[in-house]
C-alpha positions as CSV (number, residue, x, y, z in Angstrom):
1,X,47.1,80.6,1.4
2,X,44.9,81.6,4.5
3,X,44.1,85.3,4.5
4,X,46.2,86.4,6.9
5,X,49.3,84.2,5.6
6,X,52.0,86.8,6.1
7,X,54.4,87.6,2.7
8,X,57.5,89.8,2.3
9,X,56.6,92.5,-0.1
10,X,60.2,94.4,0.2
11,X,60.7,97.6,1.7
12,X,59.3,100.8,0.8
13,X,57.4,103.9,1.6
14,X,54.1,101.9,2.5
15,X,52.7,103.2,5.2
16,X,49.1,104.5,3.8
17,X,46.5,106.0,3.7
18,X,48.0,109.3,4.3
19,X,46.7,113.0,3.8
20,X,47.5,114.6,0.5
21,X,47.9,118.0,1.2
22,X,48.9,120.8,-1.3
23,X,51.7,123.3,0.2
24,X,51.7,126.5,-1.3
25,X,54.4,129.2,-0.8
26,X,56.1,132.3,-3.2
27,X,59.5,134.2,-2.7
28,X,60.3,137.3,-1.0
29,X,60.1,138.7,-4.4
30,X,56.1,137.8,-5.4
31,X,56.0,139.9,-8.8
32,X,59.4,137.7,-10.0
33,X,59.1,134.4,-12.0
34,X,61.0,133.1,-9.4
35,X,59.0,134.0,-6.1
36,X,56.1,134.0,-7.3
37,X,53.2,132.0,-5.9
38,X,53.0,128.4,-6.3
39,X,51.8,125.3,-5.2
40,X,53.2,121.9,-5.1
41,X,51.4,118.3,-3.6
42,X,52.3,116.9,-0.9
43,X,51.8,113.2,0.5
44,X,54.2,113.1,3.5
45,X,52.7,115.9,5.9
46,X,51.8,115.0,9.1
47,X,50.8,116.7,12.7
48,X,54.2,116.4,15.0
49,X,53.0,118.6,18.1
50,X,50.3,119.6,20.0
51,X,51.4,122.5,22.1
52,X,52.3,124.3,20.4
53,X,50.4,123.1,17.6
54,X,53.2,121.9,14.7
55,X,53.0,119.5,11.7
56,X,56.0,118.3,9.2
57,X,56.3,118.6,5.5
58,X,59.0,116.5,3.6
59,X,60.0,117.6,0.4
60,X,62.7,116.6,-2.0
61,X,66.1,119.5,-2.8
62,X,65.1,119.4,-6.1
63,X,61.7,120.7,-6.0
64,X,61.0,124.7,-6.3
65,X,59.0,124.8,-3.6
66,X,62.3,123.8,-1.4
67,X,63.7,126.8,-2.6
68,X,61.2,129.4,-1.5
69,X,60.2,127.4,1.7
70,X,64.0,127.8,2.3
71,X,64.4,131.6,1.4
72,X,61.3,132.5,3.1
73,X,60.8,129.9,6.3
74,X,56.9,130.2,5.7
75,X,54.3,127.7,3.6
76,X,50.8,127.1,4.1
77,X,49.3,123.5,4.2
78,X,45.7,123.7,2.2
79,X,43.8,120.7,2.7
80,X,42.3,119.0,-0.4
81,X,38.2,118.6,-1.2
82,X,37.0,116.4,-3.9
83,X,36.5,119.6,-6.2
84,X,40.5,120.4,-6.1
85,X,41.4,116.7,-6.6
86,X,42.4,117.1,-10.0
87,X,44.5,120.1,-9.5
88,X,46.1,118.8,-7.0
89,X,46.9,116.1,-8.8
90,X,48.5,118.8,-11.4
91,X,50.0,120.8,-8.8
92,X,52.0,117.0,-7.7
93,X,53.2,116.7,-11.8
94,X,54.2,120.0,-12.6
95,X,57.1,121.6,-11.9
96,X,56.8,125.4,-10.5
97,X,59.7,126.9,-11.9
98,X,58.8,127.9,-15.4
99,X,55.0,127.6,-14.9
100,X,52.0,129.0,-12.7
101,X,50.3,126.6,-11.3
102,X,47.6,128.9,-9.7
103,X,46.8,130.5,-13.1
104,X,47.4,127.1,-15.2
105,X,44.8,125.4,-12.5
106,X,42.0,128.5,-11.5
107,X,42.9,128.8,-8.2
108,X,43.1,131.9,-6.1
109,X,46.4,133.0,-4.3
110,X,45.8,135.1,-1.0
111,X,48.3,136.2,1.8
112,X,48.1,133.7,4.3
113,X,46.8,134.5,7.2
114,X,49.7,135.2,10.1
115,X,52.8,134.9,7.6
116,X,54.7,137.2,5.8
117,X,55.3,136.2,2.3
118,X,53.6,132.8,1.6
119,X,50.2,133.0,-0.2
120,X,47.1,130.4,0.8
121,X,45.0,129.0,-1.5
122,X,41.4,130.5,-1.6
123,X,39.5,127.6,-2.9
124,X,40.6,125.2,0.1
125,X,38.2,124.5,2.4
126,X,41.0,124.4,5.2
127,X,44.6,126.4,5.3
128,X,47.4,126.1,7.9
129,X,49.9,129.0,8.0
130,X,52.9,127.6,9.0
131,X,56.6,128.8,10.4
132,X,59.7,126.9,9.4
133,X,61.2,126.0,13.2
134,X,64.4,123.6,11.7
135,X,65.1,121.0,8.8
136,X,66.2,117.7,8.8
137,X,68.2,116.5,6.0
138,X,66.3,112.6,5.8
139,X,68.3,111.4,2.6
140,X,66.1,111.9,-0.8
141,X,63.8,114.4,1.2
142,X,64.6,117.3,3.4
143,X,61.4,117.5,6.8
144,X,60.9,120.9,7.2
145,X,59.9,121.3,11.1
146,X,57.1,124.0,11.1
147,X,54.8,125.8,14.1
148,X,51.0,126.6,13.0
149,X,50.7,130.2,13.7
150,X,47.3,130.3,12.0
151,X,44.3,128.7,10.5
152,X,41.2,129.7,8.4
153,X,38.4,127.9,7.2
154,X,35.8,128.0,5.0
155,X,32.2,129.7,7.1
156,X,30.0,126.9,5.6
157,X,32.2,124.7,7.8
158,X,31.1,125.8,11.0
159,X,27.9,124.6,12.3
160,X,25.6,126.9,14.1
161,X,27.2,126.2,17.6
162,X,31.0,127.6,15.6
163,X,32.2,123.9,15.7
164,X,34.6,122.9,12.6
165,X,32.4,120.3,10.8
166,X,35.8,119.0,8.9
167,X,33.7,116.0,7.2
168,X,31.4,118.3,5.3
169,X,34.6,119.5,3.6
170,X,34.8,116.3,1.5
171,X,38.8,115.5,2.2
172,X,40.5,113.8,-0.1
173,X,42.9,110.8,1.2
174,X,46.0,109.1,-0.6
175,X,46.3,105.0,-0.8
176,X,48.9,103.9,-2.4
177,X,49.1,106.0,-5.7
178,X,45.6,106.2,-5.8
179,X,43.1,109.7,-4.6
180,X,40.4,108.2,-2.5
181,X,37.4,110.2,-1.1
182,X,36.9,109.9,2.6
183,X,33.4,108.1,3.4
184,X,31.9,106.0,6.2
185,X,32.3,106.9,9.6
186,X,33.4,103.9,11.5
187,X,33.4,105.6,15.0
188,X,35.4,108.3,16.7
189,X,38.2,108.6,19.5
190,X,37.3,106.5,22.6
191,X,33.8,104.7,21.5
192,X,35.4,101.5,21.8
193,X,34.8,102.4,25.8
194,X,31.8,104.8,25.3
195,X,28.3,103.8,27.0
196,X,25.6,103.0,24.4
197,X,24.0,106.8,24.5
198,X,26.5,108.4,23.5
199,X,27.4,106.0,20.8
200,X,24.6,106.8,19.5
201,X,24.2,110.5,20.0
202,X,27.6,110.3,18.1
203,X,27.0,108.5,15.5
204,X,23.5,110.2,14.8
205,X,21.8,107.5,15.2
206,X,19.7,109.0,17.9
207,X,18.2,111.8,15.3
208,X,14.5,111.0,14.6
209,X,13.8,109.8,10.8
């Protein structure tokens, strides 16, 4: 067959890469077994809205973190480095109900900046505070609707100008069951129409050796 010889490989959740992301909320009741703080990993988030500034979490009934996103309307969406790979793969296998996932993996818990009850994780280089705005029930997963009311980043992010360097953070991307490290930059929005200086000024290819 030529390479781009089309097949039908059946229908299913294929749309990749996407951004694993690991959502971290607690209860109304923090000190309980049941509110307390947790994390669980998430693979369908996405940004939904620009103003105001809103994302999308889907997440199945079953899970825990359903329940407190539910009894509280808050979660926070911590974005994933290479060093919290491995617990985030934990945090995606573990249930939250009978264990702690922040103790069983190292991680700090920490209010979250703007919100009420849910807790951020401290060793994410990015967190997004979010507020619960309406749920749509999809089928096997409910899409919890949700307004950014606040977002913290590590300092060593921001370059000397205060600009968010997000690809010193080292993200972590998902492909098709698989944890991939984000790598070469291929280009950026609009430099298939950008003049030839500021391609390069972009791409740093400008900066003297």
């Amino acid at each position: 067959m030529a390479k781009h010889d089309k097949i039908d490989v059946g229908v299913s959740t294929i749309l990749n890469p996407v951004p694993v992301v690991m959502v971290s909320s607690a209860g109304k009741e923090p000190e309980t077994e049941f509110g307390r703080p947790n994390i669980m990993t998430a693979a369908w988030a996405g940004t939904i809205n620009s103003e105001p500034p809103m994302l999308s979490v889907s997440i199945r009934k079953s899970r825990h973190t359903h329940k407190l996103i539910t009894e509280t309307g808050e979660f926070v969406v911590n974005l994933v480095s290479k060093s919290l790979c491995k617990a985030c793969d934990y945090c995606g296998v573990r249930g939250g109900e009978k264990e702690d996932k922040f103790k069983s993996c190292s991680l700090t818990p920490v209010k979250a900046e703007g919100l009420e009850y849910a807790y951020a994780i401290k060793e994410a280089p990015v967190s997004i505070s979010c507020v619960v705005k309406s749920v749509q029930e999809l089928g096997s997963h409910d899409m919890f609707i949700a307004e950014i009311k606040a977002v913290t980043a590590d300092s060593y992010l921001l370059d000397d100008n205060g600009k968010l360097c997000l690809e010193n953070a080292r993200l972590v991307a998902y492909n098709h069951g698989e944890y991939y490290l984000l790598g070469e930059k291929l280009g950026f929005f609009g430099y298939s129409v950008a003049p030839e200086d500021i391609i390069r000024k972009r791409m740093g290819k400008d900066k003297k050796k």
